[in-house]
C-alpha positions as CSV (number, residue, x, y, z in Angstrom):
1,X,83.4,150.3,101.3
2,X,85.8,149.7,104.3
3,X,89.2,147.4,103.3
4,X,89.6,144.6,105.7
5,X,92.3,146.0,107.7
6,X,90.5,149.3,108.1
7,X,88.1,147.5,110.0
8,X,90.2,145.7,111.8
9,X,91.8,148.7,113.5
10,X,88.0,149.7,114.5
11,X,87.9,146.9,116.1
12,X,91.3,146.8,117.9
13,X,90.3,150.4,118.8
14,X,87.4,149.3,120.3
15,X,88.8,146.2,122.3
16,X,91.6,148.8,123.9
17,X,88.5,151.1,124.9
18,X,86.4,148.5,126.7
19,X,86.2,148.9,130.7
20,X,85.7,146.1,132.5
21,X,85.1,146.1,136.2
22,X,88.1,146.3,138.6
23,X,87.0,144.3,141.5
24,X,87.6,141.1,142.2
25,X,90.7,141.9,139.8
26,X,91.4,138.2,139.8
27,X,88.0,137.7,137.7
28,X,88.3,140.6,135.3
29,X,92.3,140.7,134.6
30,X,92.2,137.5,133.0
31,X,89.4,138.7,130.6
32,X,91.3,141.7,129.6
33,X,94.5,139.6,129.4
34,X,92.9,137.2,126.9
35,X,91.4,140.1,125.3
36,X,95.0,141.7,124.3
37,X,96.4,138.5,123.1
38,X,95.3,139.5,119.5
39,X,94.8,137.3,117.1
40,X,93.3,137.6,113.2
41,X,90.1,139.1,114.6
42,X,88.5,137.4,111.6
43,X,85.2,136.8,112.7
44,X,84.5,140.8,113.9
45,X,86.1,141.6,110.4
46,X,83.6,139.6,108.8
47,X,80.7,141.1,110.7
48,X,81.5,144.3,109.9
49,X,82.3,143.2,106.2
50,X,78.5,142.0,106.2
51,X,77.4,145.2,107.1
52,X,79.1,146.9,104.0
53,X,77.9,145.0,102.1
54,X,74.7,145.8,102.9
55,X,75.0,149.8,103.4
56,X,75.2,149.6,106.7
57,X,76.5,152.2,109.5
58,X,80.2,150.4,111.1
59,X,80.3,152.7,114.2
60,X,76.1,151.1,115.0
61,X,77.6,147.7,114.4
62,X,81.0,147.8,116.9
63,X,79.0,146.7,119.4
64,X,77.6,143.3,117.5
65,X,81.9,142.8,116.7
66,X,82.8,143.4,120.2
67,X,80.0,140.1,121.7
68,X,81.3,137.8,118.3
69,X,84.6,138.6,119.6
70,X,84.3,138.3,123.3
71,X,82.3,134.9,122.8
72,X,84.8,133.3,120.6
73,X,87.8,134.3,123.4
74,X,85.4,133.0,125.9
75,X,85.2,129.9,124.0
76,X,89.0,129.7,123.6
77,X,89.9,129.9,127.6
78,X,87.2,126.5,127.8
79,X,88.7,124.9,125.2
80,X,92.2,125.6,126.6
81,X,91.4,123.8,130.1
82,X,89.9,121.2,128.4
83,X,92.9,120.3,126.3
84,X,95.6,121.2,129.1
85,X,96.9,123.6,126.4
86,X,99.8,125.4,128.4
87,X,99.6,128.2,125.4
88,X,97.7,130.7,123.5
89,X,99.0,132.9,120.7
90,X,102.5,132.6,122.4
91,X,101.6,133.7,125.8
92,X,100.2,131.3,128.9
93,X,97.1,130.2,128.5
94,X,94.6,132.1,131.0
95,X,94.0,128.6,133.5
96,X,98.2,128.7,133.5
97,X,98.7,131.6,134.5
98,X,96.0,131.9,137.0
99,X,94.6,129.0,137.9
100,X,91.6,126.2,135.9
101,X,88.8,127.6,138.3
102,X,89.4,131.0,137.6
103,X,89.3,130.8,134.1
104,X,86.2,129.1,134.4
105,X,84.8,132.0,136.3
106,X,86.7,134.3,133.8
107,X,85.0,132.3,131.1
108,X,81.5,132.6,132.2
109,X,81.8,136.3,132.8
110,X,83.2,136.7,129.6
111,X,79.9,135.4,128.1
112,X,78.0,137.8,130.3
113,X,80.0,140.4,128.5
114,X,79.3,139.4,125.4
115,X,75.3,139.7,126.1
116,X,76.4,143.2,127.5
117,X,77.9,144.5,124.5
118,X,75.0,142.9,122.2
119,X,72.3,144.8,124.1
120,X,73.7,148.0,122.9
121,X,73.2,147.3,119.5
122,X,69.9,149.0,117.9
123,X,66.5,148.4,119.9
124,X,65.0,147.5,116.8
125,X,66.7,145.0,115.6
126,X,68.0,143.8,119.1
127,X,65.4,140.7,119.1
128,X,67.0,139.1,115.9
129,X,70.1,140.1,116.9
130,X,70.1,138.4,119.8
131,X,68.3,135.3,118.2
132,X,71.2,135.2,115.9
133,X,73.5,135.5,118.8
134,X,72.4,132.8,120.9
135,X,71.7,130.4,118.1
136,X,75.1,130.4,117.5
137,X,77.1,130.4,120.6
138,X,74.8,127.2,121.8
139,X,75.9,125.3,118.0
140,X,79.7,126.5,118.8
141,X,78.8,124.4,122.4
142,X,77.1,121.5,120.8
143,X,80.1,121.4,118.5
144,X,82.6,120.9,121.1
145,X,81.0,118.3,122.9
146,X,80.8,116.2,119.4
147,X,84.1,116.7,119.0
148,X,85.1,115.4,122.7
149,X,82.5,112.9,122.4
150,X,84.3,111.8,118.9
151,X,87.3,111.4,120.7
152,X,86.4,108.2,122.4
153,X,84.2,106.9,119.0
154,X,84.9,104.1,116.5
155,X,82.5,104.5,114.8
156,X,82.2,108.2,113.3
157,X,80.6,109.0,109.7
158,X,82.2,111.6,107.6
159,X,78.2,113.3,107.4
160,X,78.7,113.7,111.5
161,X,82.1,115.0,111.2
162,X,81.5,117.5,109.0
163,X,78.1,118.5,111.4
164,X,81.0,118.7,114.1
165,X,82.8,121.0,111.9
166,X,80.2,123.0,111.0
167,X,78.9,123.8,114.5
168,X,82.0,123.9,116.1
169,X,83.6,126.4,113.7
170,X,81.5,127.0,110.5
171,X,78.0,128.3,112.8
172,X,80.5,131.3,114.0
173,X,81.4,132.4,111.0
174,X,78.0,132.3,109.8
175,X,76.5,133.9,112.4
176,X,78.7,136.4,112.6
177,X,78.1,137.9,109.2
178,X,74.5,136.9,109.7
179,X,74.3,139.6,113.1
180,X,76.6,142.1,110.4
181,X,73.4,141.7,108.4
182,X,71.1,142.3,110.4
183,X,72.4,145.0,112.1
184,X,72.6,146.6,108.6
185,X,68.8,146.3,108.0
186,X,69.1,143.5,105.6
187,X,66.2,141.4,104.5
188,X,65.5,138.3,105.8
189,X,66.6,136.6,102.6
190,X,69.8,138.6,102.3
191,X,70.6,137.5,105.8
192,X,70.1,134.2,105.0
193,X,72.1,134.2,102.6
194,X,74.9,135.4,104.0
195,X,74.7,132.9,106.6
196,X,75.0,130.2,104.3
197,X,77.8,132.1,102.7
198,X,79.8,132.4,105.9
199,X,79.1,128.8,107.0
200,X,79.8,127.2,104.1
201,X,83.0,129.0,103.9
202,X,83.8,128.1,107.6
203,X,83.4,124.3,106.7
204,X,85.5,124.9,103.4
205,X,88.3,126.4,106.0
206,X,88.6,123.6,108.4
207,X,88.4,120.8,105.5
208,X,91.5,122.8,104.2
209,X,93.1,123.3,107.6
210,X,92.8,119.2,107.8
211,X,94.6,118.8,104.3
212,X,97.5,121.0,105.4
213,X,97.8,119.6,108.5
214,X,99.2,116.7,106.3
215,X,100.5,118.3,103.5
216,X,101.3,122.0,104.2
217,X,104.5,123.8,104.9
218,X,105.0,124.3,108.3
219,X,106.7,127.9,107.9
220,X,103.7,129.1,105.8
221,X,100.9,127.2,107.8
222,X,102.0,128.3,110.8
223,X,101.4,125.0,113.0
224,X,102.8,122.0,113.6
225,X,102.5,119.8,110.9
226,X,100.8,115.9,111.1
227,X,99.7,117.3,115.0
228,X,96.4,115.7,113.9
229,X,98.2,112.1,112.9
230,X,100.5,111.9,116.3
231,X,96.8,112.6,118.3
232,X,95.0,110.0,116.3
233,X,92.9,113.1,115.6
234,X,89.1,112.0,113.7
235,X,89.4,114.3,110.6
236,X,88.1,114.2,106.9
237,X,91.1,112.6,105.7
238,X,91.5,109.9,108.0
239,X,87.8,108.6,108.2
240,X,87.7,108.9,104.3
241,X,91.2,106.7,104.6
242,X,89.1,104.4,106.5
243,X,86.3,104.3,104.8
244,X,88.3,103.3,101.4
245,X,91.0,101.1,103.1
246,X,91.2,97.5,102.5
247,X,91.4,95.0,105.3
248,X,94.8,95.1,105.4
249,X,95.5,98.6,104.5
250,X,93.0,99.1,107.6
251,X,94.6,96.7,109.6
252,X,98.1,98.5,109.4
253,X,96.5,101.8,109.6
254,X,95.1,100.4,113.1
255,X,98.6,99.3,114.3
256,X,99.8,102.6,113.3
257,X,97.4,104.2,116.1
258,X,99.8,103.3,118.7
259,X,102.9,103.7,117.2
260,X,105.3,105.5,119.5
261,X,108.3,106.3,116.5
262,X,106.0,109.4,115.5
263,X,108.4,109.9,112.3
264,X,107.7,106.6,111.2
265,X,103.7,106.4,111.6
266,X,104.1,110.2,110.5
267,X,105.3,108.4,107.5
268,X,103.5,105.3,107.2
269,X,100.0,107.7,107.3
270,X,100.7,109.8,105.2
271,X,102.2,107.3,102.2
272,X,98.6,105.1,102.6
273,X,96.8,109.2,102.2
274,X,98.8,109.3,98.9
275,X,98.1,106.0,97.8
276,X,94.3,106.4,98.2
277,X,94.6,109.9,97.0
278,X,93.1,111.2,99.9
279,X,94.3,114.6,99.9
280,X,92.5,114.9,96.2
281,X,89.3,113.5,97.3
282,X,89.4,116.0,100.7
283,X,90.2,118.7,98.0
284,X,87.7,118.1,96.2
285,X,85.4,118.6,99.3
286,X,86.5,121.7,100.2
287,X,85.8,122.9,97.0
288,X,82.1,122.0,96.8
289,X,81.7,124.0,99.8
290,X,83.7,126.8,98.9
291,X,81.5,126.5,95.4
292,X,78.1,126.6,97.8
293,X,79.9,129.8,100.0
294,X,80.1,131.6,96.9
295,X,77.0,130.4,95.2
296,X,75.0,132.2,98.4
297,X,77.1,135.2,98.3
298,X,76.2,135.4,94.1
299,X,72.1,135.2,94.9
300,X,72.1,138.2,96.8
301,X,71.4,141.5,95.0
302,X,73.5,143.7,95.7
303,X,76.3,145.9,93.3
304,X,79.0,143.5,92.5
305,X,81.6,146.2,93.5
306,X,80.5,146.2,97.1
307,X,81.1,142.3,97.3
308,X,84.7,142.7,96.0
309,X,86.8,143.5,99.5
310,X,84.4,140.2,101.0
311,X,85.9,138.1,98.0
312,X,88.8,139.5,98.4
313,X,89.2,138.1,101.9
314,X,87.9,134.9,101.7
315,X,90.0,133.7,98.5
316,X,93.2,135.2,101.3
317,X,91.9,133.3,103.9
318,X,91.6,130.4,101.3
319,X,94.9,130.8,100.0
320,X,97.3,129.6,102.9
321,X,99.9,127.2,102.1
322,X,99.1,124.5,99.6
């Protein structure tokens, strides 16, 4: 069994050793920019994590890592333009420091890429594979658009938030340690299994990224904290707020909407979260689907010992500041 940051240098390895093409430059610098910007890397981690844990060959799998990885940076340029962000990871974001219709361009080609490194993967499991693949990235799509579409709703359920979540975040996770699996020679079961193990764990994660968005330490989260309460932002906490509210709890929560002394609606949120013990109730969520993550990763049959770095991680990646 590989150790998580074992893997990790594989993969960083790998990245460094891709050649993209040289001309245009303009279309393929900006790839290998975004490319070097780092990051976690968690998703690749996890794929090859899957294929441990099912006895699989890493070197065989590099290539199933490399499209996970590529596709989620592709995704990341997108969602960049579309939120104006003007960084990423520290640096400029690719449409700053270039311009919005070459990281489109960038973008798409990056996808291409991603296909491109998938087809190198095994012959016979390359059907599957690329099932998996594609299965996924469209979910990641259909999760954006939710979310945008979200933006402009009144009227969102918490059941449609969390399928927001889920395909938006959860579905790449998933899939990832799905294409690990199945690159591994896993049964069909086993993959399955892991699926719901890494999806379920992907939903856990953003439910807990919404509570410490609140209620986390901004030196240990490493964002800024209540970014989601000065954009109004639809998460768990704040429909489940408005779900429970009364009329005039939901009334001042309303007013608080447009309120432009961010300390003080900062403030006023967050004391009506503690008084309906919201963060509790969103705890309690992200328990039940950690509880189903780990309830998948218990049904498959495999030696307990060979689960242990996989545990290991996820409890980590659970474990931020509380």
């Amino acid at each position: 069994m590989h150790s998580p940051s074992e893997l990790l240098k594989q993969i960083e390895t790998a990245i460094v050793e891709i050649e993209y093409p040289t001309y245009p430059a303009t279309l393929y610098e900006p790839i290998s920019y975004m490319m070097s910007l780092g990051g976690k890397r968690i998703r690749p981690t996890m794929l090859l994590m899957s294929v441990d844990l099912f006895n699989g060959q890493i070197e065989p799998a590099i290539p199933a890592a490399l499209a996970i990885e590529t596709f989620h940076n592709f995704t990341l340029i997108h969602d960049d333009i579309m939120d104006n962000a003007p960084l990423r990871r520290g640096k400029k974001t690719v449409h700053e420091k270039w311009n919005v219709n070459t990281a489109i361009l960038s973008g798409d080609v990056m996808m291409v890429e991603a296909n491109k490194h998938l087809t190198r993967v095994d012959v016979s499991v390359l059907k599957p594979a690329l099932d998996t693949f594609n299965a996924t990235a469209q979910g990641v799509c259909e999760g954006q658009q939710l979310d945008m579409e979200f933006e402009s709703r009144d009227d969102v359920s918490i059941p449609e938030y969390i399928d927001m979540i889920r395909l938006k975040t959860a579905v790449l996770v998933g899939g990832a340690m799905k294409l690990g699996a199945i690159v591994a020679g896993a049964t069909a079961d086993h993959a399955g299994l892991i699926y719901s193990f890494g999806e379920n764990l992907g939903i856990a994660f953003q439910l807990q990224d919404d509570i410490l968005d609140v209620f986390g330490d901004p030196e240990k989260f490493g964002k800024q904290i209540a970014g989601d309460i000065i954009a109004n932002k639809k998460t768990f906490l704040l429909l489940k707020l408005q779900e429970l509210a009364n009329a005039d709890d939901l009334t001042e929560l309303t007013s608080q909407f447009n309120n432009a002394d961010l300390s003080d609606k900062i403030g006023n949120i967050t004391k009506m979260y503690k008084s309906y013990k919201i963060r509790e109730i969103a705890t309690a969520e992200m328990k039940a689907y950690l509880d189903k993550a780990f309830d998948a990763l218990n049904r498959i049959d495999v030696p307990e010992s060979q689960k242990s770095q996989l545990i290991s991680l996820s409890l980590e990646l659970m474990n931020r500041e509380k």
